[in-house]
Rosetta silent file (secondary structure, phi, psi, omega in degrees, C-alpha in Angstrom):
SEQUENCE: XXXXXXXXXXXXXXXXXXXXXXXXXXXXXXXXXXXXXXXXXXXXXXXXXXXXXXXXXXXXXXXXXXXXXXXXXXXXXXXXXXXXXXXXXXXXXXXXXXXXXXXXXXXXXXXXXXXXXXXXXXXXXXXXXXXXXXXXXXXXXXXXXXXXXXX
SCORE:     score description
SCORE:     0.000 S_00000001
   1 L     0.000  146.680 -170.848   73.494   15.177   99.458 S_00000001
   2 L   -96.932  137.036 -166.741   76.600   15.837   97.878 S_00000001
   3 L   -16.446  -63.404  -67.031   77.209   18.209   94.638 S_00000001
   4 H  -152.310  -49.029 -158.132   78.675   15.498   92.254 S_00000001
   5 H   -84.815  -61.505 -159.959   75.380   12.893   93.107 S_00000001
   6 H   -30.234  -89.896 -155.102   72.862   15.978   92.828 S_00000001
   7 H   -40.916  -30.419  168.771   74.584   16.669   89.120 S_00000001
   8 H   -49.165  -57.192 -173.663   74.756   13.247   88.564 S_00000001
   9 H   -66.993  -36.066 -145.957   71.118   12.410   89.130 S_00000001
  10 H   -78.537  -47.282 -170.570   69.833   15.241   87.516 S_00000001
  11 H   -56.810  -32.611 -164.545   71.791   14.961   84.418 S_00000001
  12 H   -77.202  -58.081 -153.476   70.736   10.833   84.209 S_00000001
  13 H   -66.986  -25.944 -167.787   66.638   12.021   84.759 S_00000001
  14 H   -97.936    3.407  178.239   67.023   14.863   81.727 S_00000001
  15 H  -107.498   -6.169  165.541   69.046   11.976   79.244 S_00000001
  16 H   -66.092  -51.040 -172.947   66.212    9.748   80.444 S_00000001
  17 L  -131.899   55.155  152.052   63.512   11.880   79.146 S_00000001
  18 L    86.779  -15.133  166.940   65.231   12.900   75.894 S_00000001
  19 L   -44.123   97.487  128.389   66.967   16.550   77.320 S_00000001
  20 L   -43.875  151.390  173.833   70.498   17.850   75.707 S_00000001
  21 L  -164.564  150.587  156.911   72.345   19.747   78.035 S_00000001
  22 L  -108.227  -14.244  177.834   75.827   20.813   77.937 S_00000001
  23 E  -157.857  141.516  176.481   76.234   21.515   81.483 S_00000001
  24 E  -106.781  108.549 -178.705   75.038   21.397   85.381 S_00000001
  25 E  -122.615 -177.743 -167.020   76.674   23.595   87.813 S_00000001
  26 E  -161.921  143.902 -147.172   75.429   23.974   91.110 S_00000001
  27 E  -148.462  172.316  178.272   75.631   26.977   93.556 S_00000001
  28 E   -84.379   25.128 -146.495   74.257   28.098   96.944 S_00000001
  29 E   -90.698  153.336 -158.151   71.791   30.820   97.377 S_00000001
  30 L   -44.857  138.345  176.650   71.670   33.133  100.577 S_00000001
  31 L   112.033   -9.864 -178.940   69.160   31.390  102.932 S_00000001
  32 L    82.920    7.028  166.294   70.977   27.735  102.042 S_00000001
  33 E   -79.500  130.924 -179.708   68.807   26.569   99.041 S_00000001
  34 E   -57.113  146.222  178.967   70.930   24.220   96.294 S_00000001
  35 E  -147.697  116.947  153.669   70.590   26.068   92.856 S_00000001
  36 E  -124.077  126.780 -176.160   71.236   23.934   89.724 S_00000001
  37 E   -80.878  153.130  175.579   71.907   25.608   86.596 S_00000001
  38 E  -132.821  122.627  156.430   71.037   23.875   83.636 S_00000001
  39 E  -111.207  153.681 -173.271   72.905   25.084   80.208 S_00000001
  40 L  -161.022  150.507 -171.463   71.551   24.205   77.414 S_00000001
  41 L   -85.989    3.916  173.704   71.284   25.334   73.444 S_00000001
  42 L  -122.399   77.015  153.264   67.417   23.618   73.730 S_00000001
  43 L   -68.459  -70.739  166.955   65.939   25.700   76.183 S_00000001
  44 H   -39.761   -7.952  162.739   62.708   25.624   75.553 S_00000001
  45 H  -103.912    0.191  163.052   62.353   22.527   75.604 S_00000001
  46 H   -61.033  -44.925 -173.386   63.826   22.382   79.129 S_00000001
  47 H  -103.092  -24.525 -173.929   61.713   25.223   80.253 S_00000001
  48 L    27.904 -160.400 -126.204   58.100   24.457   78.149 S_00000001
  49 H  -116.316  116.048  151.396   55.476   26.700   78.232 S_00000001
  50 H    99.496   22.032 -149.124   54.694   28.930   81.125 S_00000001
  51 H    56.021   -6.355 -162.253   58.268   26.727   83.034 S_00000001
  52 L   -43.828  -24.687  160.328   55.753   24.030   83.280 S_00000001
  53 L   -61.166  -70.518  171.730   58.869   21.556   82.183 S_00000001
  54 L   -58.307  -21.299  175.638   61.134   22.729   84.608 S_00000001
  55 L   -92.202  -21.949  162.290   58.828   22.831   87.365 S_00000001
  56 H   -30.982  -79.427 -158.504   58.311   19.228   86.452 S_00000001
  57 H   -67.277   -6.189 -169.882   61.715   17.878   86.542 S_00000001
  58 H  -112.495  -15.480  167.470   62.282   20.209   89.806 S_00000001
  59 H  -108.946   17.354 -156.642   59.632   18.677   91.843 S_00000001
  60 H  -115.499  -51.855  136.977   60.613   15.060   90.331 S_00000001
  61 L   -30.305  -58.800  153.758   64.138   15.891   91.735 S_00000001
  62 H   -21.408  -65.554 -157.294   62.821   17.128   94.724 S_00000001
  63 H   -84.383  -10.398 -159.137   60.670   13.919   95.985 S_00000001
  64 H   -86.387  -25.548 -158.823   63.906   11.402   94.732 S_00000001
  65 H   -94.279  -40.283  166.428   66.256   14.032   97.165 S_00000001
  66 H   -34.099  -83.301  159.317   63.663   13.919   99.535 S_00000001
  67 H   -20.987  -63.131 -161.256   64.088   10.180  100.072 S_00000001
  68 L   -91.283   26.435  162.055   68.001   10.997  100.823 S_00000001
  69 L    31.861   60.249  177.335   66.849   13.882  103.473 S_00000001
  70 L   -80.592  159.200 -162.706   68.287   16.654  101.820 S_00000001
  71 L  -121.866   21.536  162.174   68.141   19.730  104.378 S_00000001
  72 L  -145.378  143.937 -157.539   68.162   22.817  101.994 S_00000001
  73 L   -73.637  156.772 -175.652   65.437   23.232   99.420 S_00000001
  74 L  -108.488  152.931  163.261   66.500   22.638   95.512 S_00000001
  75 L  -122.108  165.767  159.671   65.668   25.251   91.946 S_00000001
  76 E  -135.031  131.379 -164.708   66.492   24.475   89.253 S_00000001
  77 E  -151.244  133.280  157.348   67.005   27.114   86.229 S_00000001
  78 E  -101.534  141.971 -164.259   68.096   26.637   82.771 S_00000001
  79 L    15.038   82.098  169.075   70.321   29.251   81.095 S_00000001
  80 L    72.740  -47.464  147.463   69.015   31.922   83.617 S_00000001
  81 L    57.444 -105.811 -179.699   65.471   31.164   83.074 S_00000001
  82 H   -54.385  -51.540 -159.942   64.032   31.683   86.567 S_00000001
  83 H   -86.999    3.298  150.234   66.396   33.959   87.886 S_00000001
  84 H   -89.583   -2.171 -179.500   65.092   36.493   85.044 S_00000001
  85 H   -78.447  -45.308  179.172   61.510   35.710   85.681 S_00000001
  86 H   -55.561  -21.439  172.870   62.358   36.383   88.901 S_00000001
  87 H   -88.921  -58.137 -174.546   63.889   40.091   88.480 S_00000001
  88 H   -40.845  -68.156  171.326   60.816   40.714   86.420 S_00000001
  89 H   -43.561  -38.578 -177.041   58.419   39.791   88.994 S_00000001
  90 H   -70.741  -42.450 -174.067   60.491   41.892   91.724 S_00000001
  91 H   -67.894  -33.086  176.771   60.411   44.837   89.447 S_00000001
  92 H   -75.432  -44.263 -161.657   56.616   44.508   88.504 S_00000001
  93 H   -69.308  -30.283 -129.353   55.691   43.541   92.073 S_00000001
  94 H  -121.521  -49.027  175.422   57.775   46.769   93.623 S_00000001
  95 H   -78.210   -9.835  153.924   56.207   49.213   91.027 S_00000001
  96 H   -69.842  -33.800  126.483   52.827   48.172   92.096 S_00000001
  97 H     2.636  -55.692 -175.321   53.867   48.910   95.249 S_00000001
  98 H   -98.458  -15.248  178.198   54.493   52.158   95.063 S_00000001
  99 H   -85.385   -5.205 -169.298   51.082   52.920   93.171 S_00000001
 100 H   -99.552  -46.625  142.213   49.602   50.948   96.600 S_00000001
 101 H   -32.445  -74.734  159.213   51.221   53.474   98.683 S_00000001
 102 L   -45.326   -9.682 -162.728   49.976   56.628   96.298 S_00000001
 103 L  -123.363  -16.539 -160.372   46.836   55.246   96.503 S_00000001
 104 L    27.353   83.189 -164.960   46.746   54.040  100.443 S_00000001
 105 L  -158.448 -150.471  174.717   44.666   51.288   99.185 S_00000001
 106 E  -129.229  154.436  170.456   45.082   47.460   98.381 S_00000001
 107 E  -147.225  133.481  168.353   45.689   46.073   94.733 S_00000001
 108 E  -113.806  129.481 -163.003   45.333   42.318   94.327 S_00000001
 109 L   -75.173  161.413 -178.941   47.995   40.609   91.860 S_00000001
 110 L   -49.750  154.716  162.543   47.310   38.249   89.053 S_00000001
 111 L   -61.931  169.831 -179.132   47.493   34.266   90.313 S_00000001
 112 L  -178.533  128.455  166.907   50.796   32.658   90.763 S_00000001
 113 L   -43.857  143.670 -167.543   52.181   29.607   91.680 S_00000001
 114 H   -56.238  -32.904  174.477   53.227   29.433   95.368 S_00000001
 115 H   -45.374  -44.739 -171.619   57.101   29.757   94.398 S_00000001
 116 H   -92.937  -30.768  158.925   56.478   33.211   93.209 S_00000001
 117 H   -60.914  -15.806  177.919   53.882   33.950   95.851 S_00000001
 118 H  -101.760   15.921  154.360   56.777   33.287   98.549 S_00000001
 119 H   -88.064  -82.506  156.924   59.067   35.456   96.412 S_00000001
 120 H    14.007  -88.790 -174.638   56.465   38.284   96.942 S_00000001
 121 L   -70.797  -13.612  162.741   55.978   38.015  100.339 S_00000001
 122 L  -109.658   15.847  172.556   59.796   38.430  100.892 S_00000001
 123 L   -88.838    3.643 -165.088   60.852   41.155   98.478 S_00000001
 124 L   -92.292  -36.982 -160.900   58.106   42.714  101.092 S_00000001
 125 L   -76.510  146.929 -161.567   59.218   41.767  104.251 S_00000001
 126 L    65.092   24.252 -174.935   60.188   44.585  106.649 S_00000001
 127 L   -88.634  154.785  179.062   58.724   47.226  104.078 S_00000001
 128 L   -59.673  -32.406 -145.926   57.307   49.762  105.903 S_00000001
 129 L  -107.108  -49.132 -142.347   54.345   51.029  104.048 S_00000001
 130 E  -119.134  152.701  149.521   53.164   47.819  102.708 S_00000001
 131 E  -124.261  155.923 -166.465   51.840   44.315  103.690 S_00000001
 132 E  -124.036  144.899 -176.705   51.257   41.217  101.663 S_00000001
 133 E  -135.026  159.648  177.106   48.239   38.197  102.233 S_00000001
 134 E  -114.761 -170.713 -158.545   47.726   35.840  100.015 S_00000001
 135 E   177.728  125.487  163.682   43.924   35.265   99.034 S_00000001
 136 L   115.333 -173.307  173.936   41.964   32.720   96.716 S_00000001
 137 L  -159.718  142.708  154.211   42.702   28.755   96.316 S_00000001
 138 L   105.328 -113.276 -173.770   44.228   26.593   94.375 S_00000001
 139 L   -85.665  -26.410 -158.528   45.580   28.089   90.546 S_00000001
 140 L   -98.230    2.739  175.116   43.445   31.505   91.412 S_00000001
 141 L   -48.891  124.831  179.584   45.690   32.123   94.786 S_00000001
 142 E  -127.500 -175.239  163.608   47.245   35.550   94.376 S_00000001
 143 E  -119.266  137.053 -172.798   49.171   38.002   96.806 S_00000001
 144 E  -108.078  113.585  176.431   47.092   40.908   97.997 S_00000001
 145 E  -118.940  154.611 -149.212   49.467   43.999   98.877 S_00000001
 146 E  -121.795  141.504  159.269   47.711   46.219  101.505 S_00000001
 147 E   -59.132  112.205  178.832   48.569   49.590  102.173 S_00000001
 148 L  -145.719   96.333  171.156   49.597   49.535  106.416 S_00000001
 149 L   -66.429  114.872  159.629   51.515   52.779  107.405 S_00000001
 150 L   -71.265  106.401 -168.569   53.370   51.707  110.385 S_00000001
 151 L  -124.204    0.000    0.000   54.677   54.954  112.453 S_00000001
């Protein structure tokens, strides 16, 4: 689908259901998923509690792009949003890590929606020391990282 209808729809669905924005840009990220920024001086009400907004309007985006057999997956993040939740989690997941390692043991993380459990399992992938399972169902699904020395 091409940039210009992407920003287009998206921009129509958040003046639909009451959203300011001042801007949409739209970017690339390595692996080929569409990333539209949303800026906006009303974040929160963009992002609502927990993202619970944004993951709204991003799988609502999703099923309409669907329909037009788009062939790289879409995010969507207002003024940075996600991609600092997203540093956070890599820094908390990565020092628990290294206490999983000191400990040659297992530690299982808090739930998390499946976006951030597949963020997990690839700030993971190829690590040496460590492996990651996920474990549990539904909202209580977590990632389990296992101590597996490889030599």
């Amino acid at each position: 689908m091409k940039v210009e209808v992407l920003q287009k729809m998206l921009g129509e669905l958040l003046l639909k259901g009451g959203f300011s924005f001042e801007k949409i840009t739209l970017t690339t990220k390595e692996g080929g998923a569409t990333l539209l920024h949303i800026k906006s001086s009303k974040e929160g009400e963009l992002i609502g509690n927990e993202g619970d907004v944004l993951k709204a309007f991003q799988h609502l985006l999703r099923r309409i792009v669907e329909k037009g057999e788009s062939e790289s997956p879409l995010i969507l993040d207002v003024n940075e949003y996600r991609a600092n939740k997203e540093q956070a989690l890599k820094e908390m997941v990565m020092l628990k890590g290294e206490g999983v390692v000191l400990s040659q043991g297992e530690l299982e993380l808090p739930p998390m929606d499946s976006f951030e459990r597949r963020l997990v399992h690839h700030f993971f992938e190829g690590h040496k020391e460590i492996k990651t399972l996920s474990r549990g169902e539904g909202k209580e699904r977590r990632v389990v990282l296992v101590y597996s020395k490889t030599s």
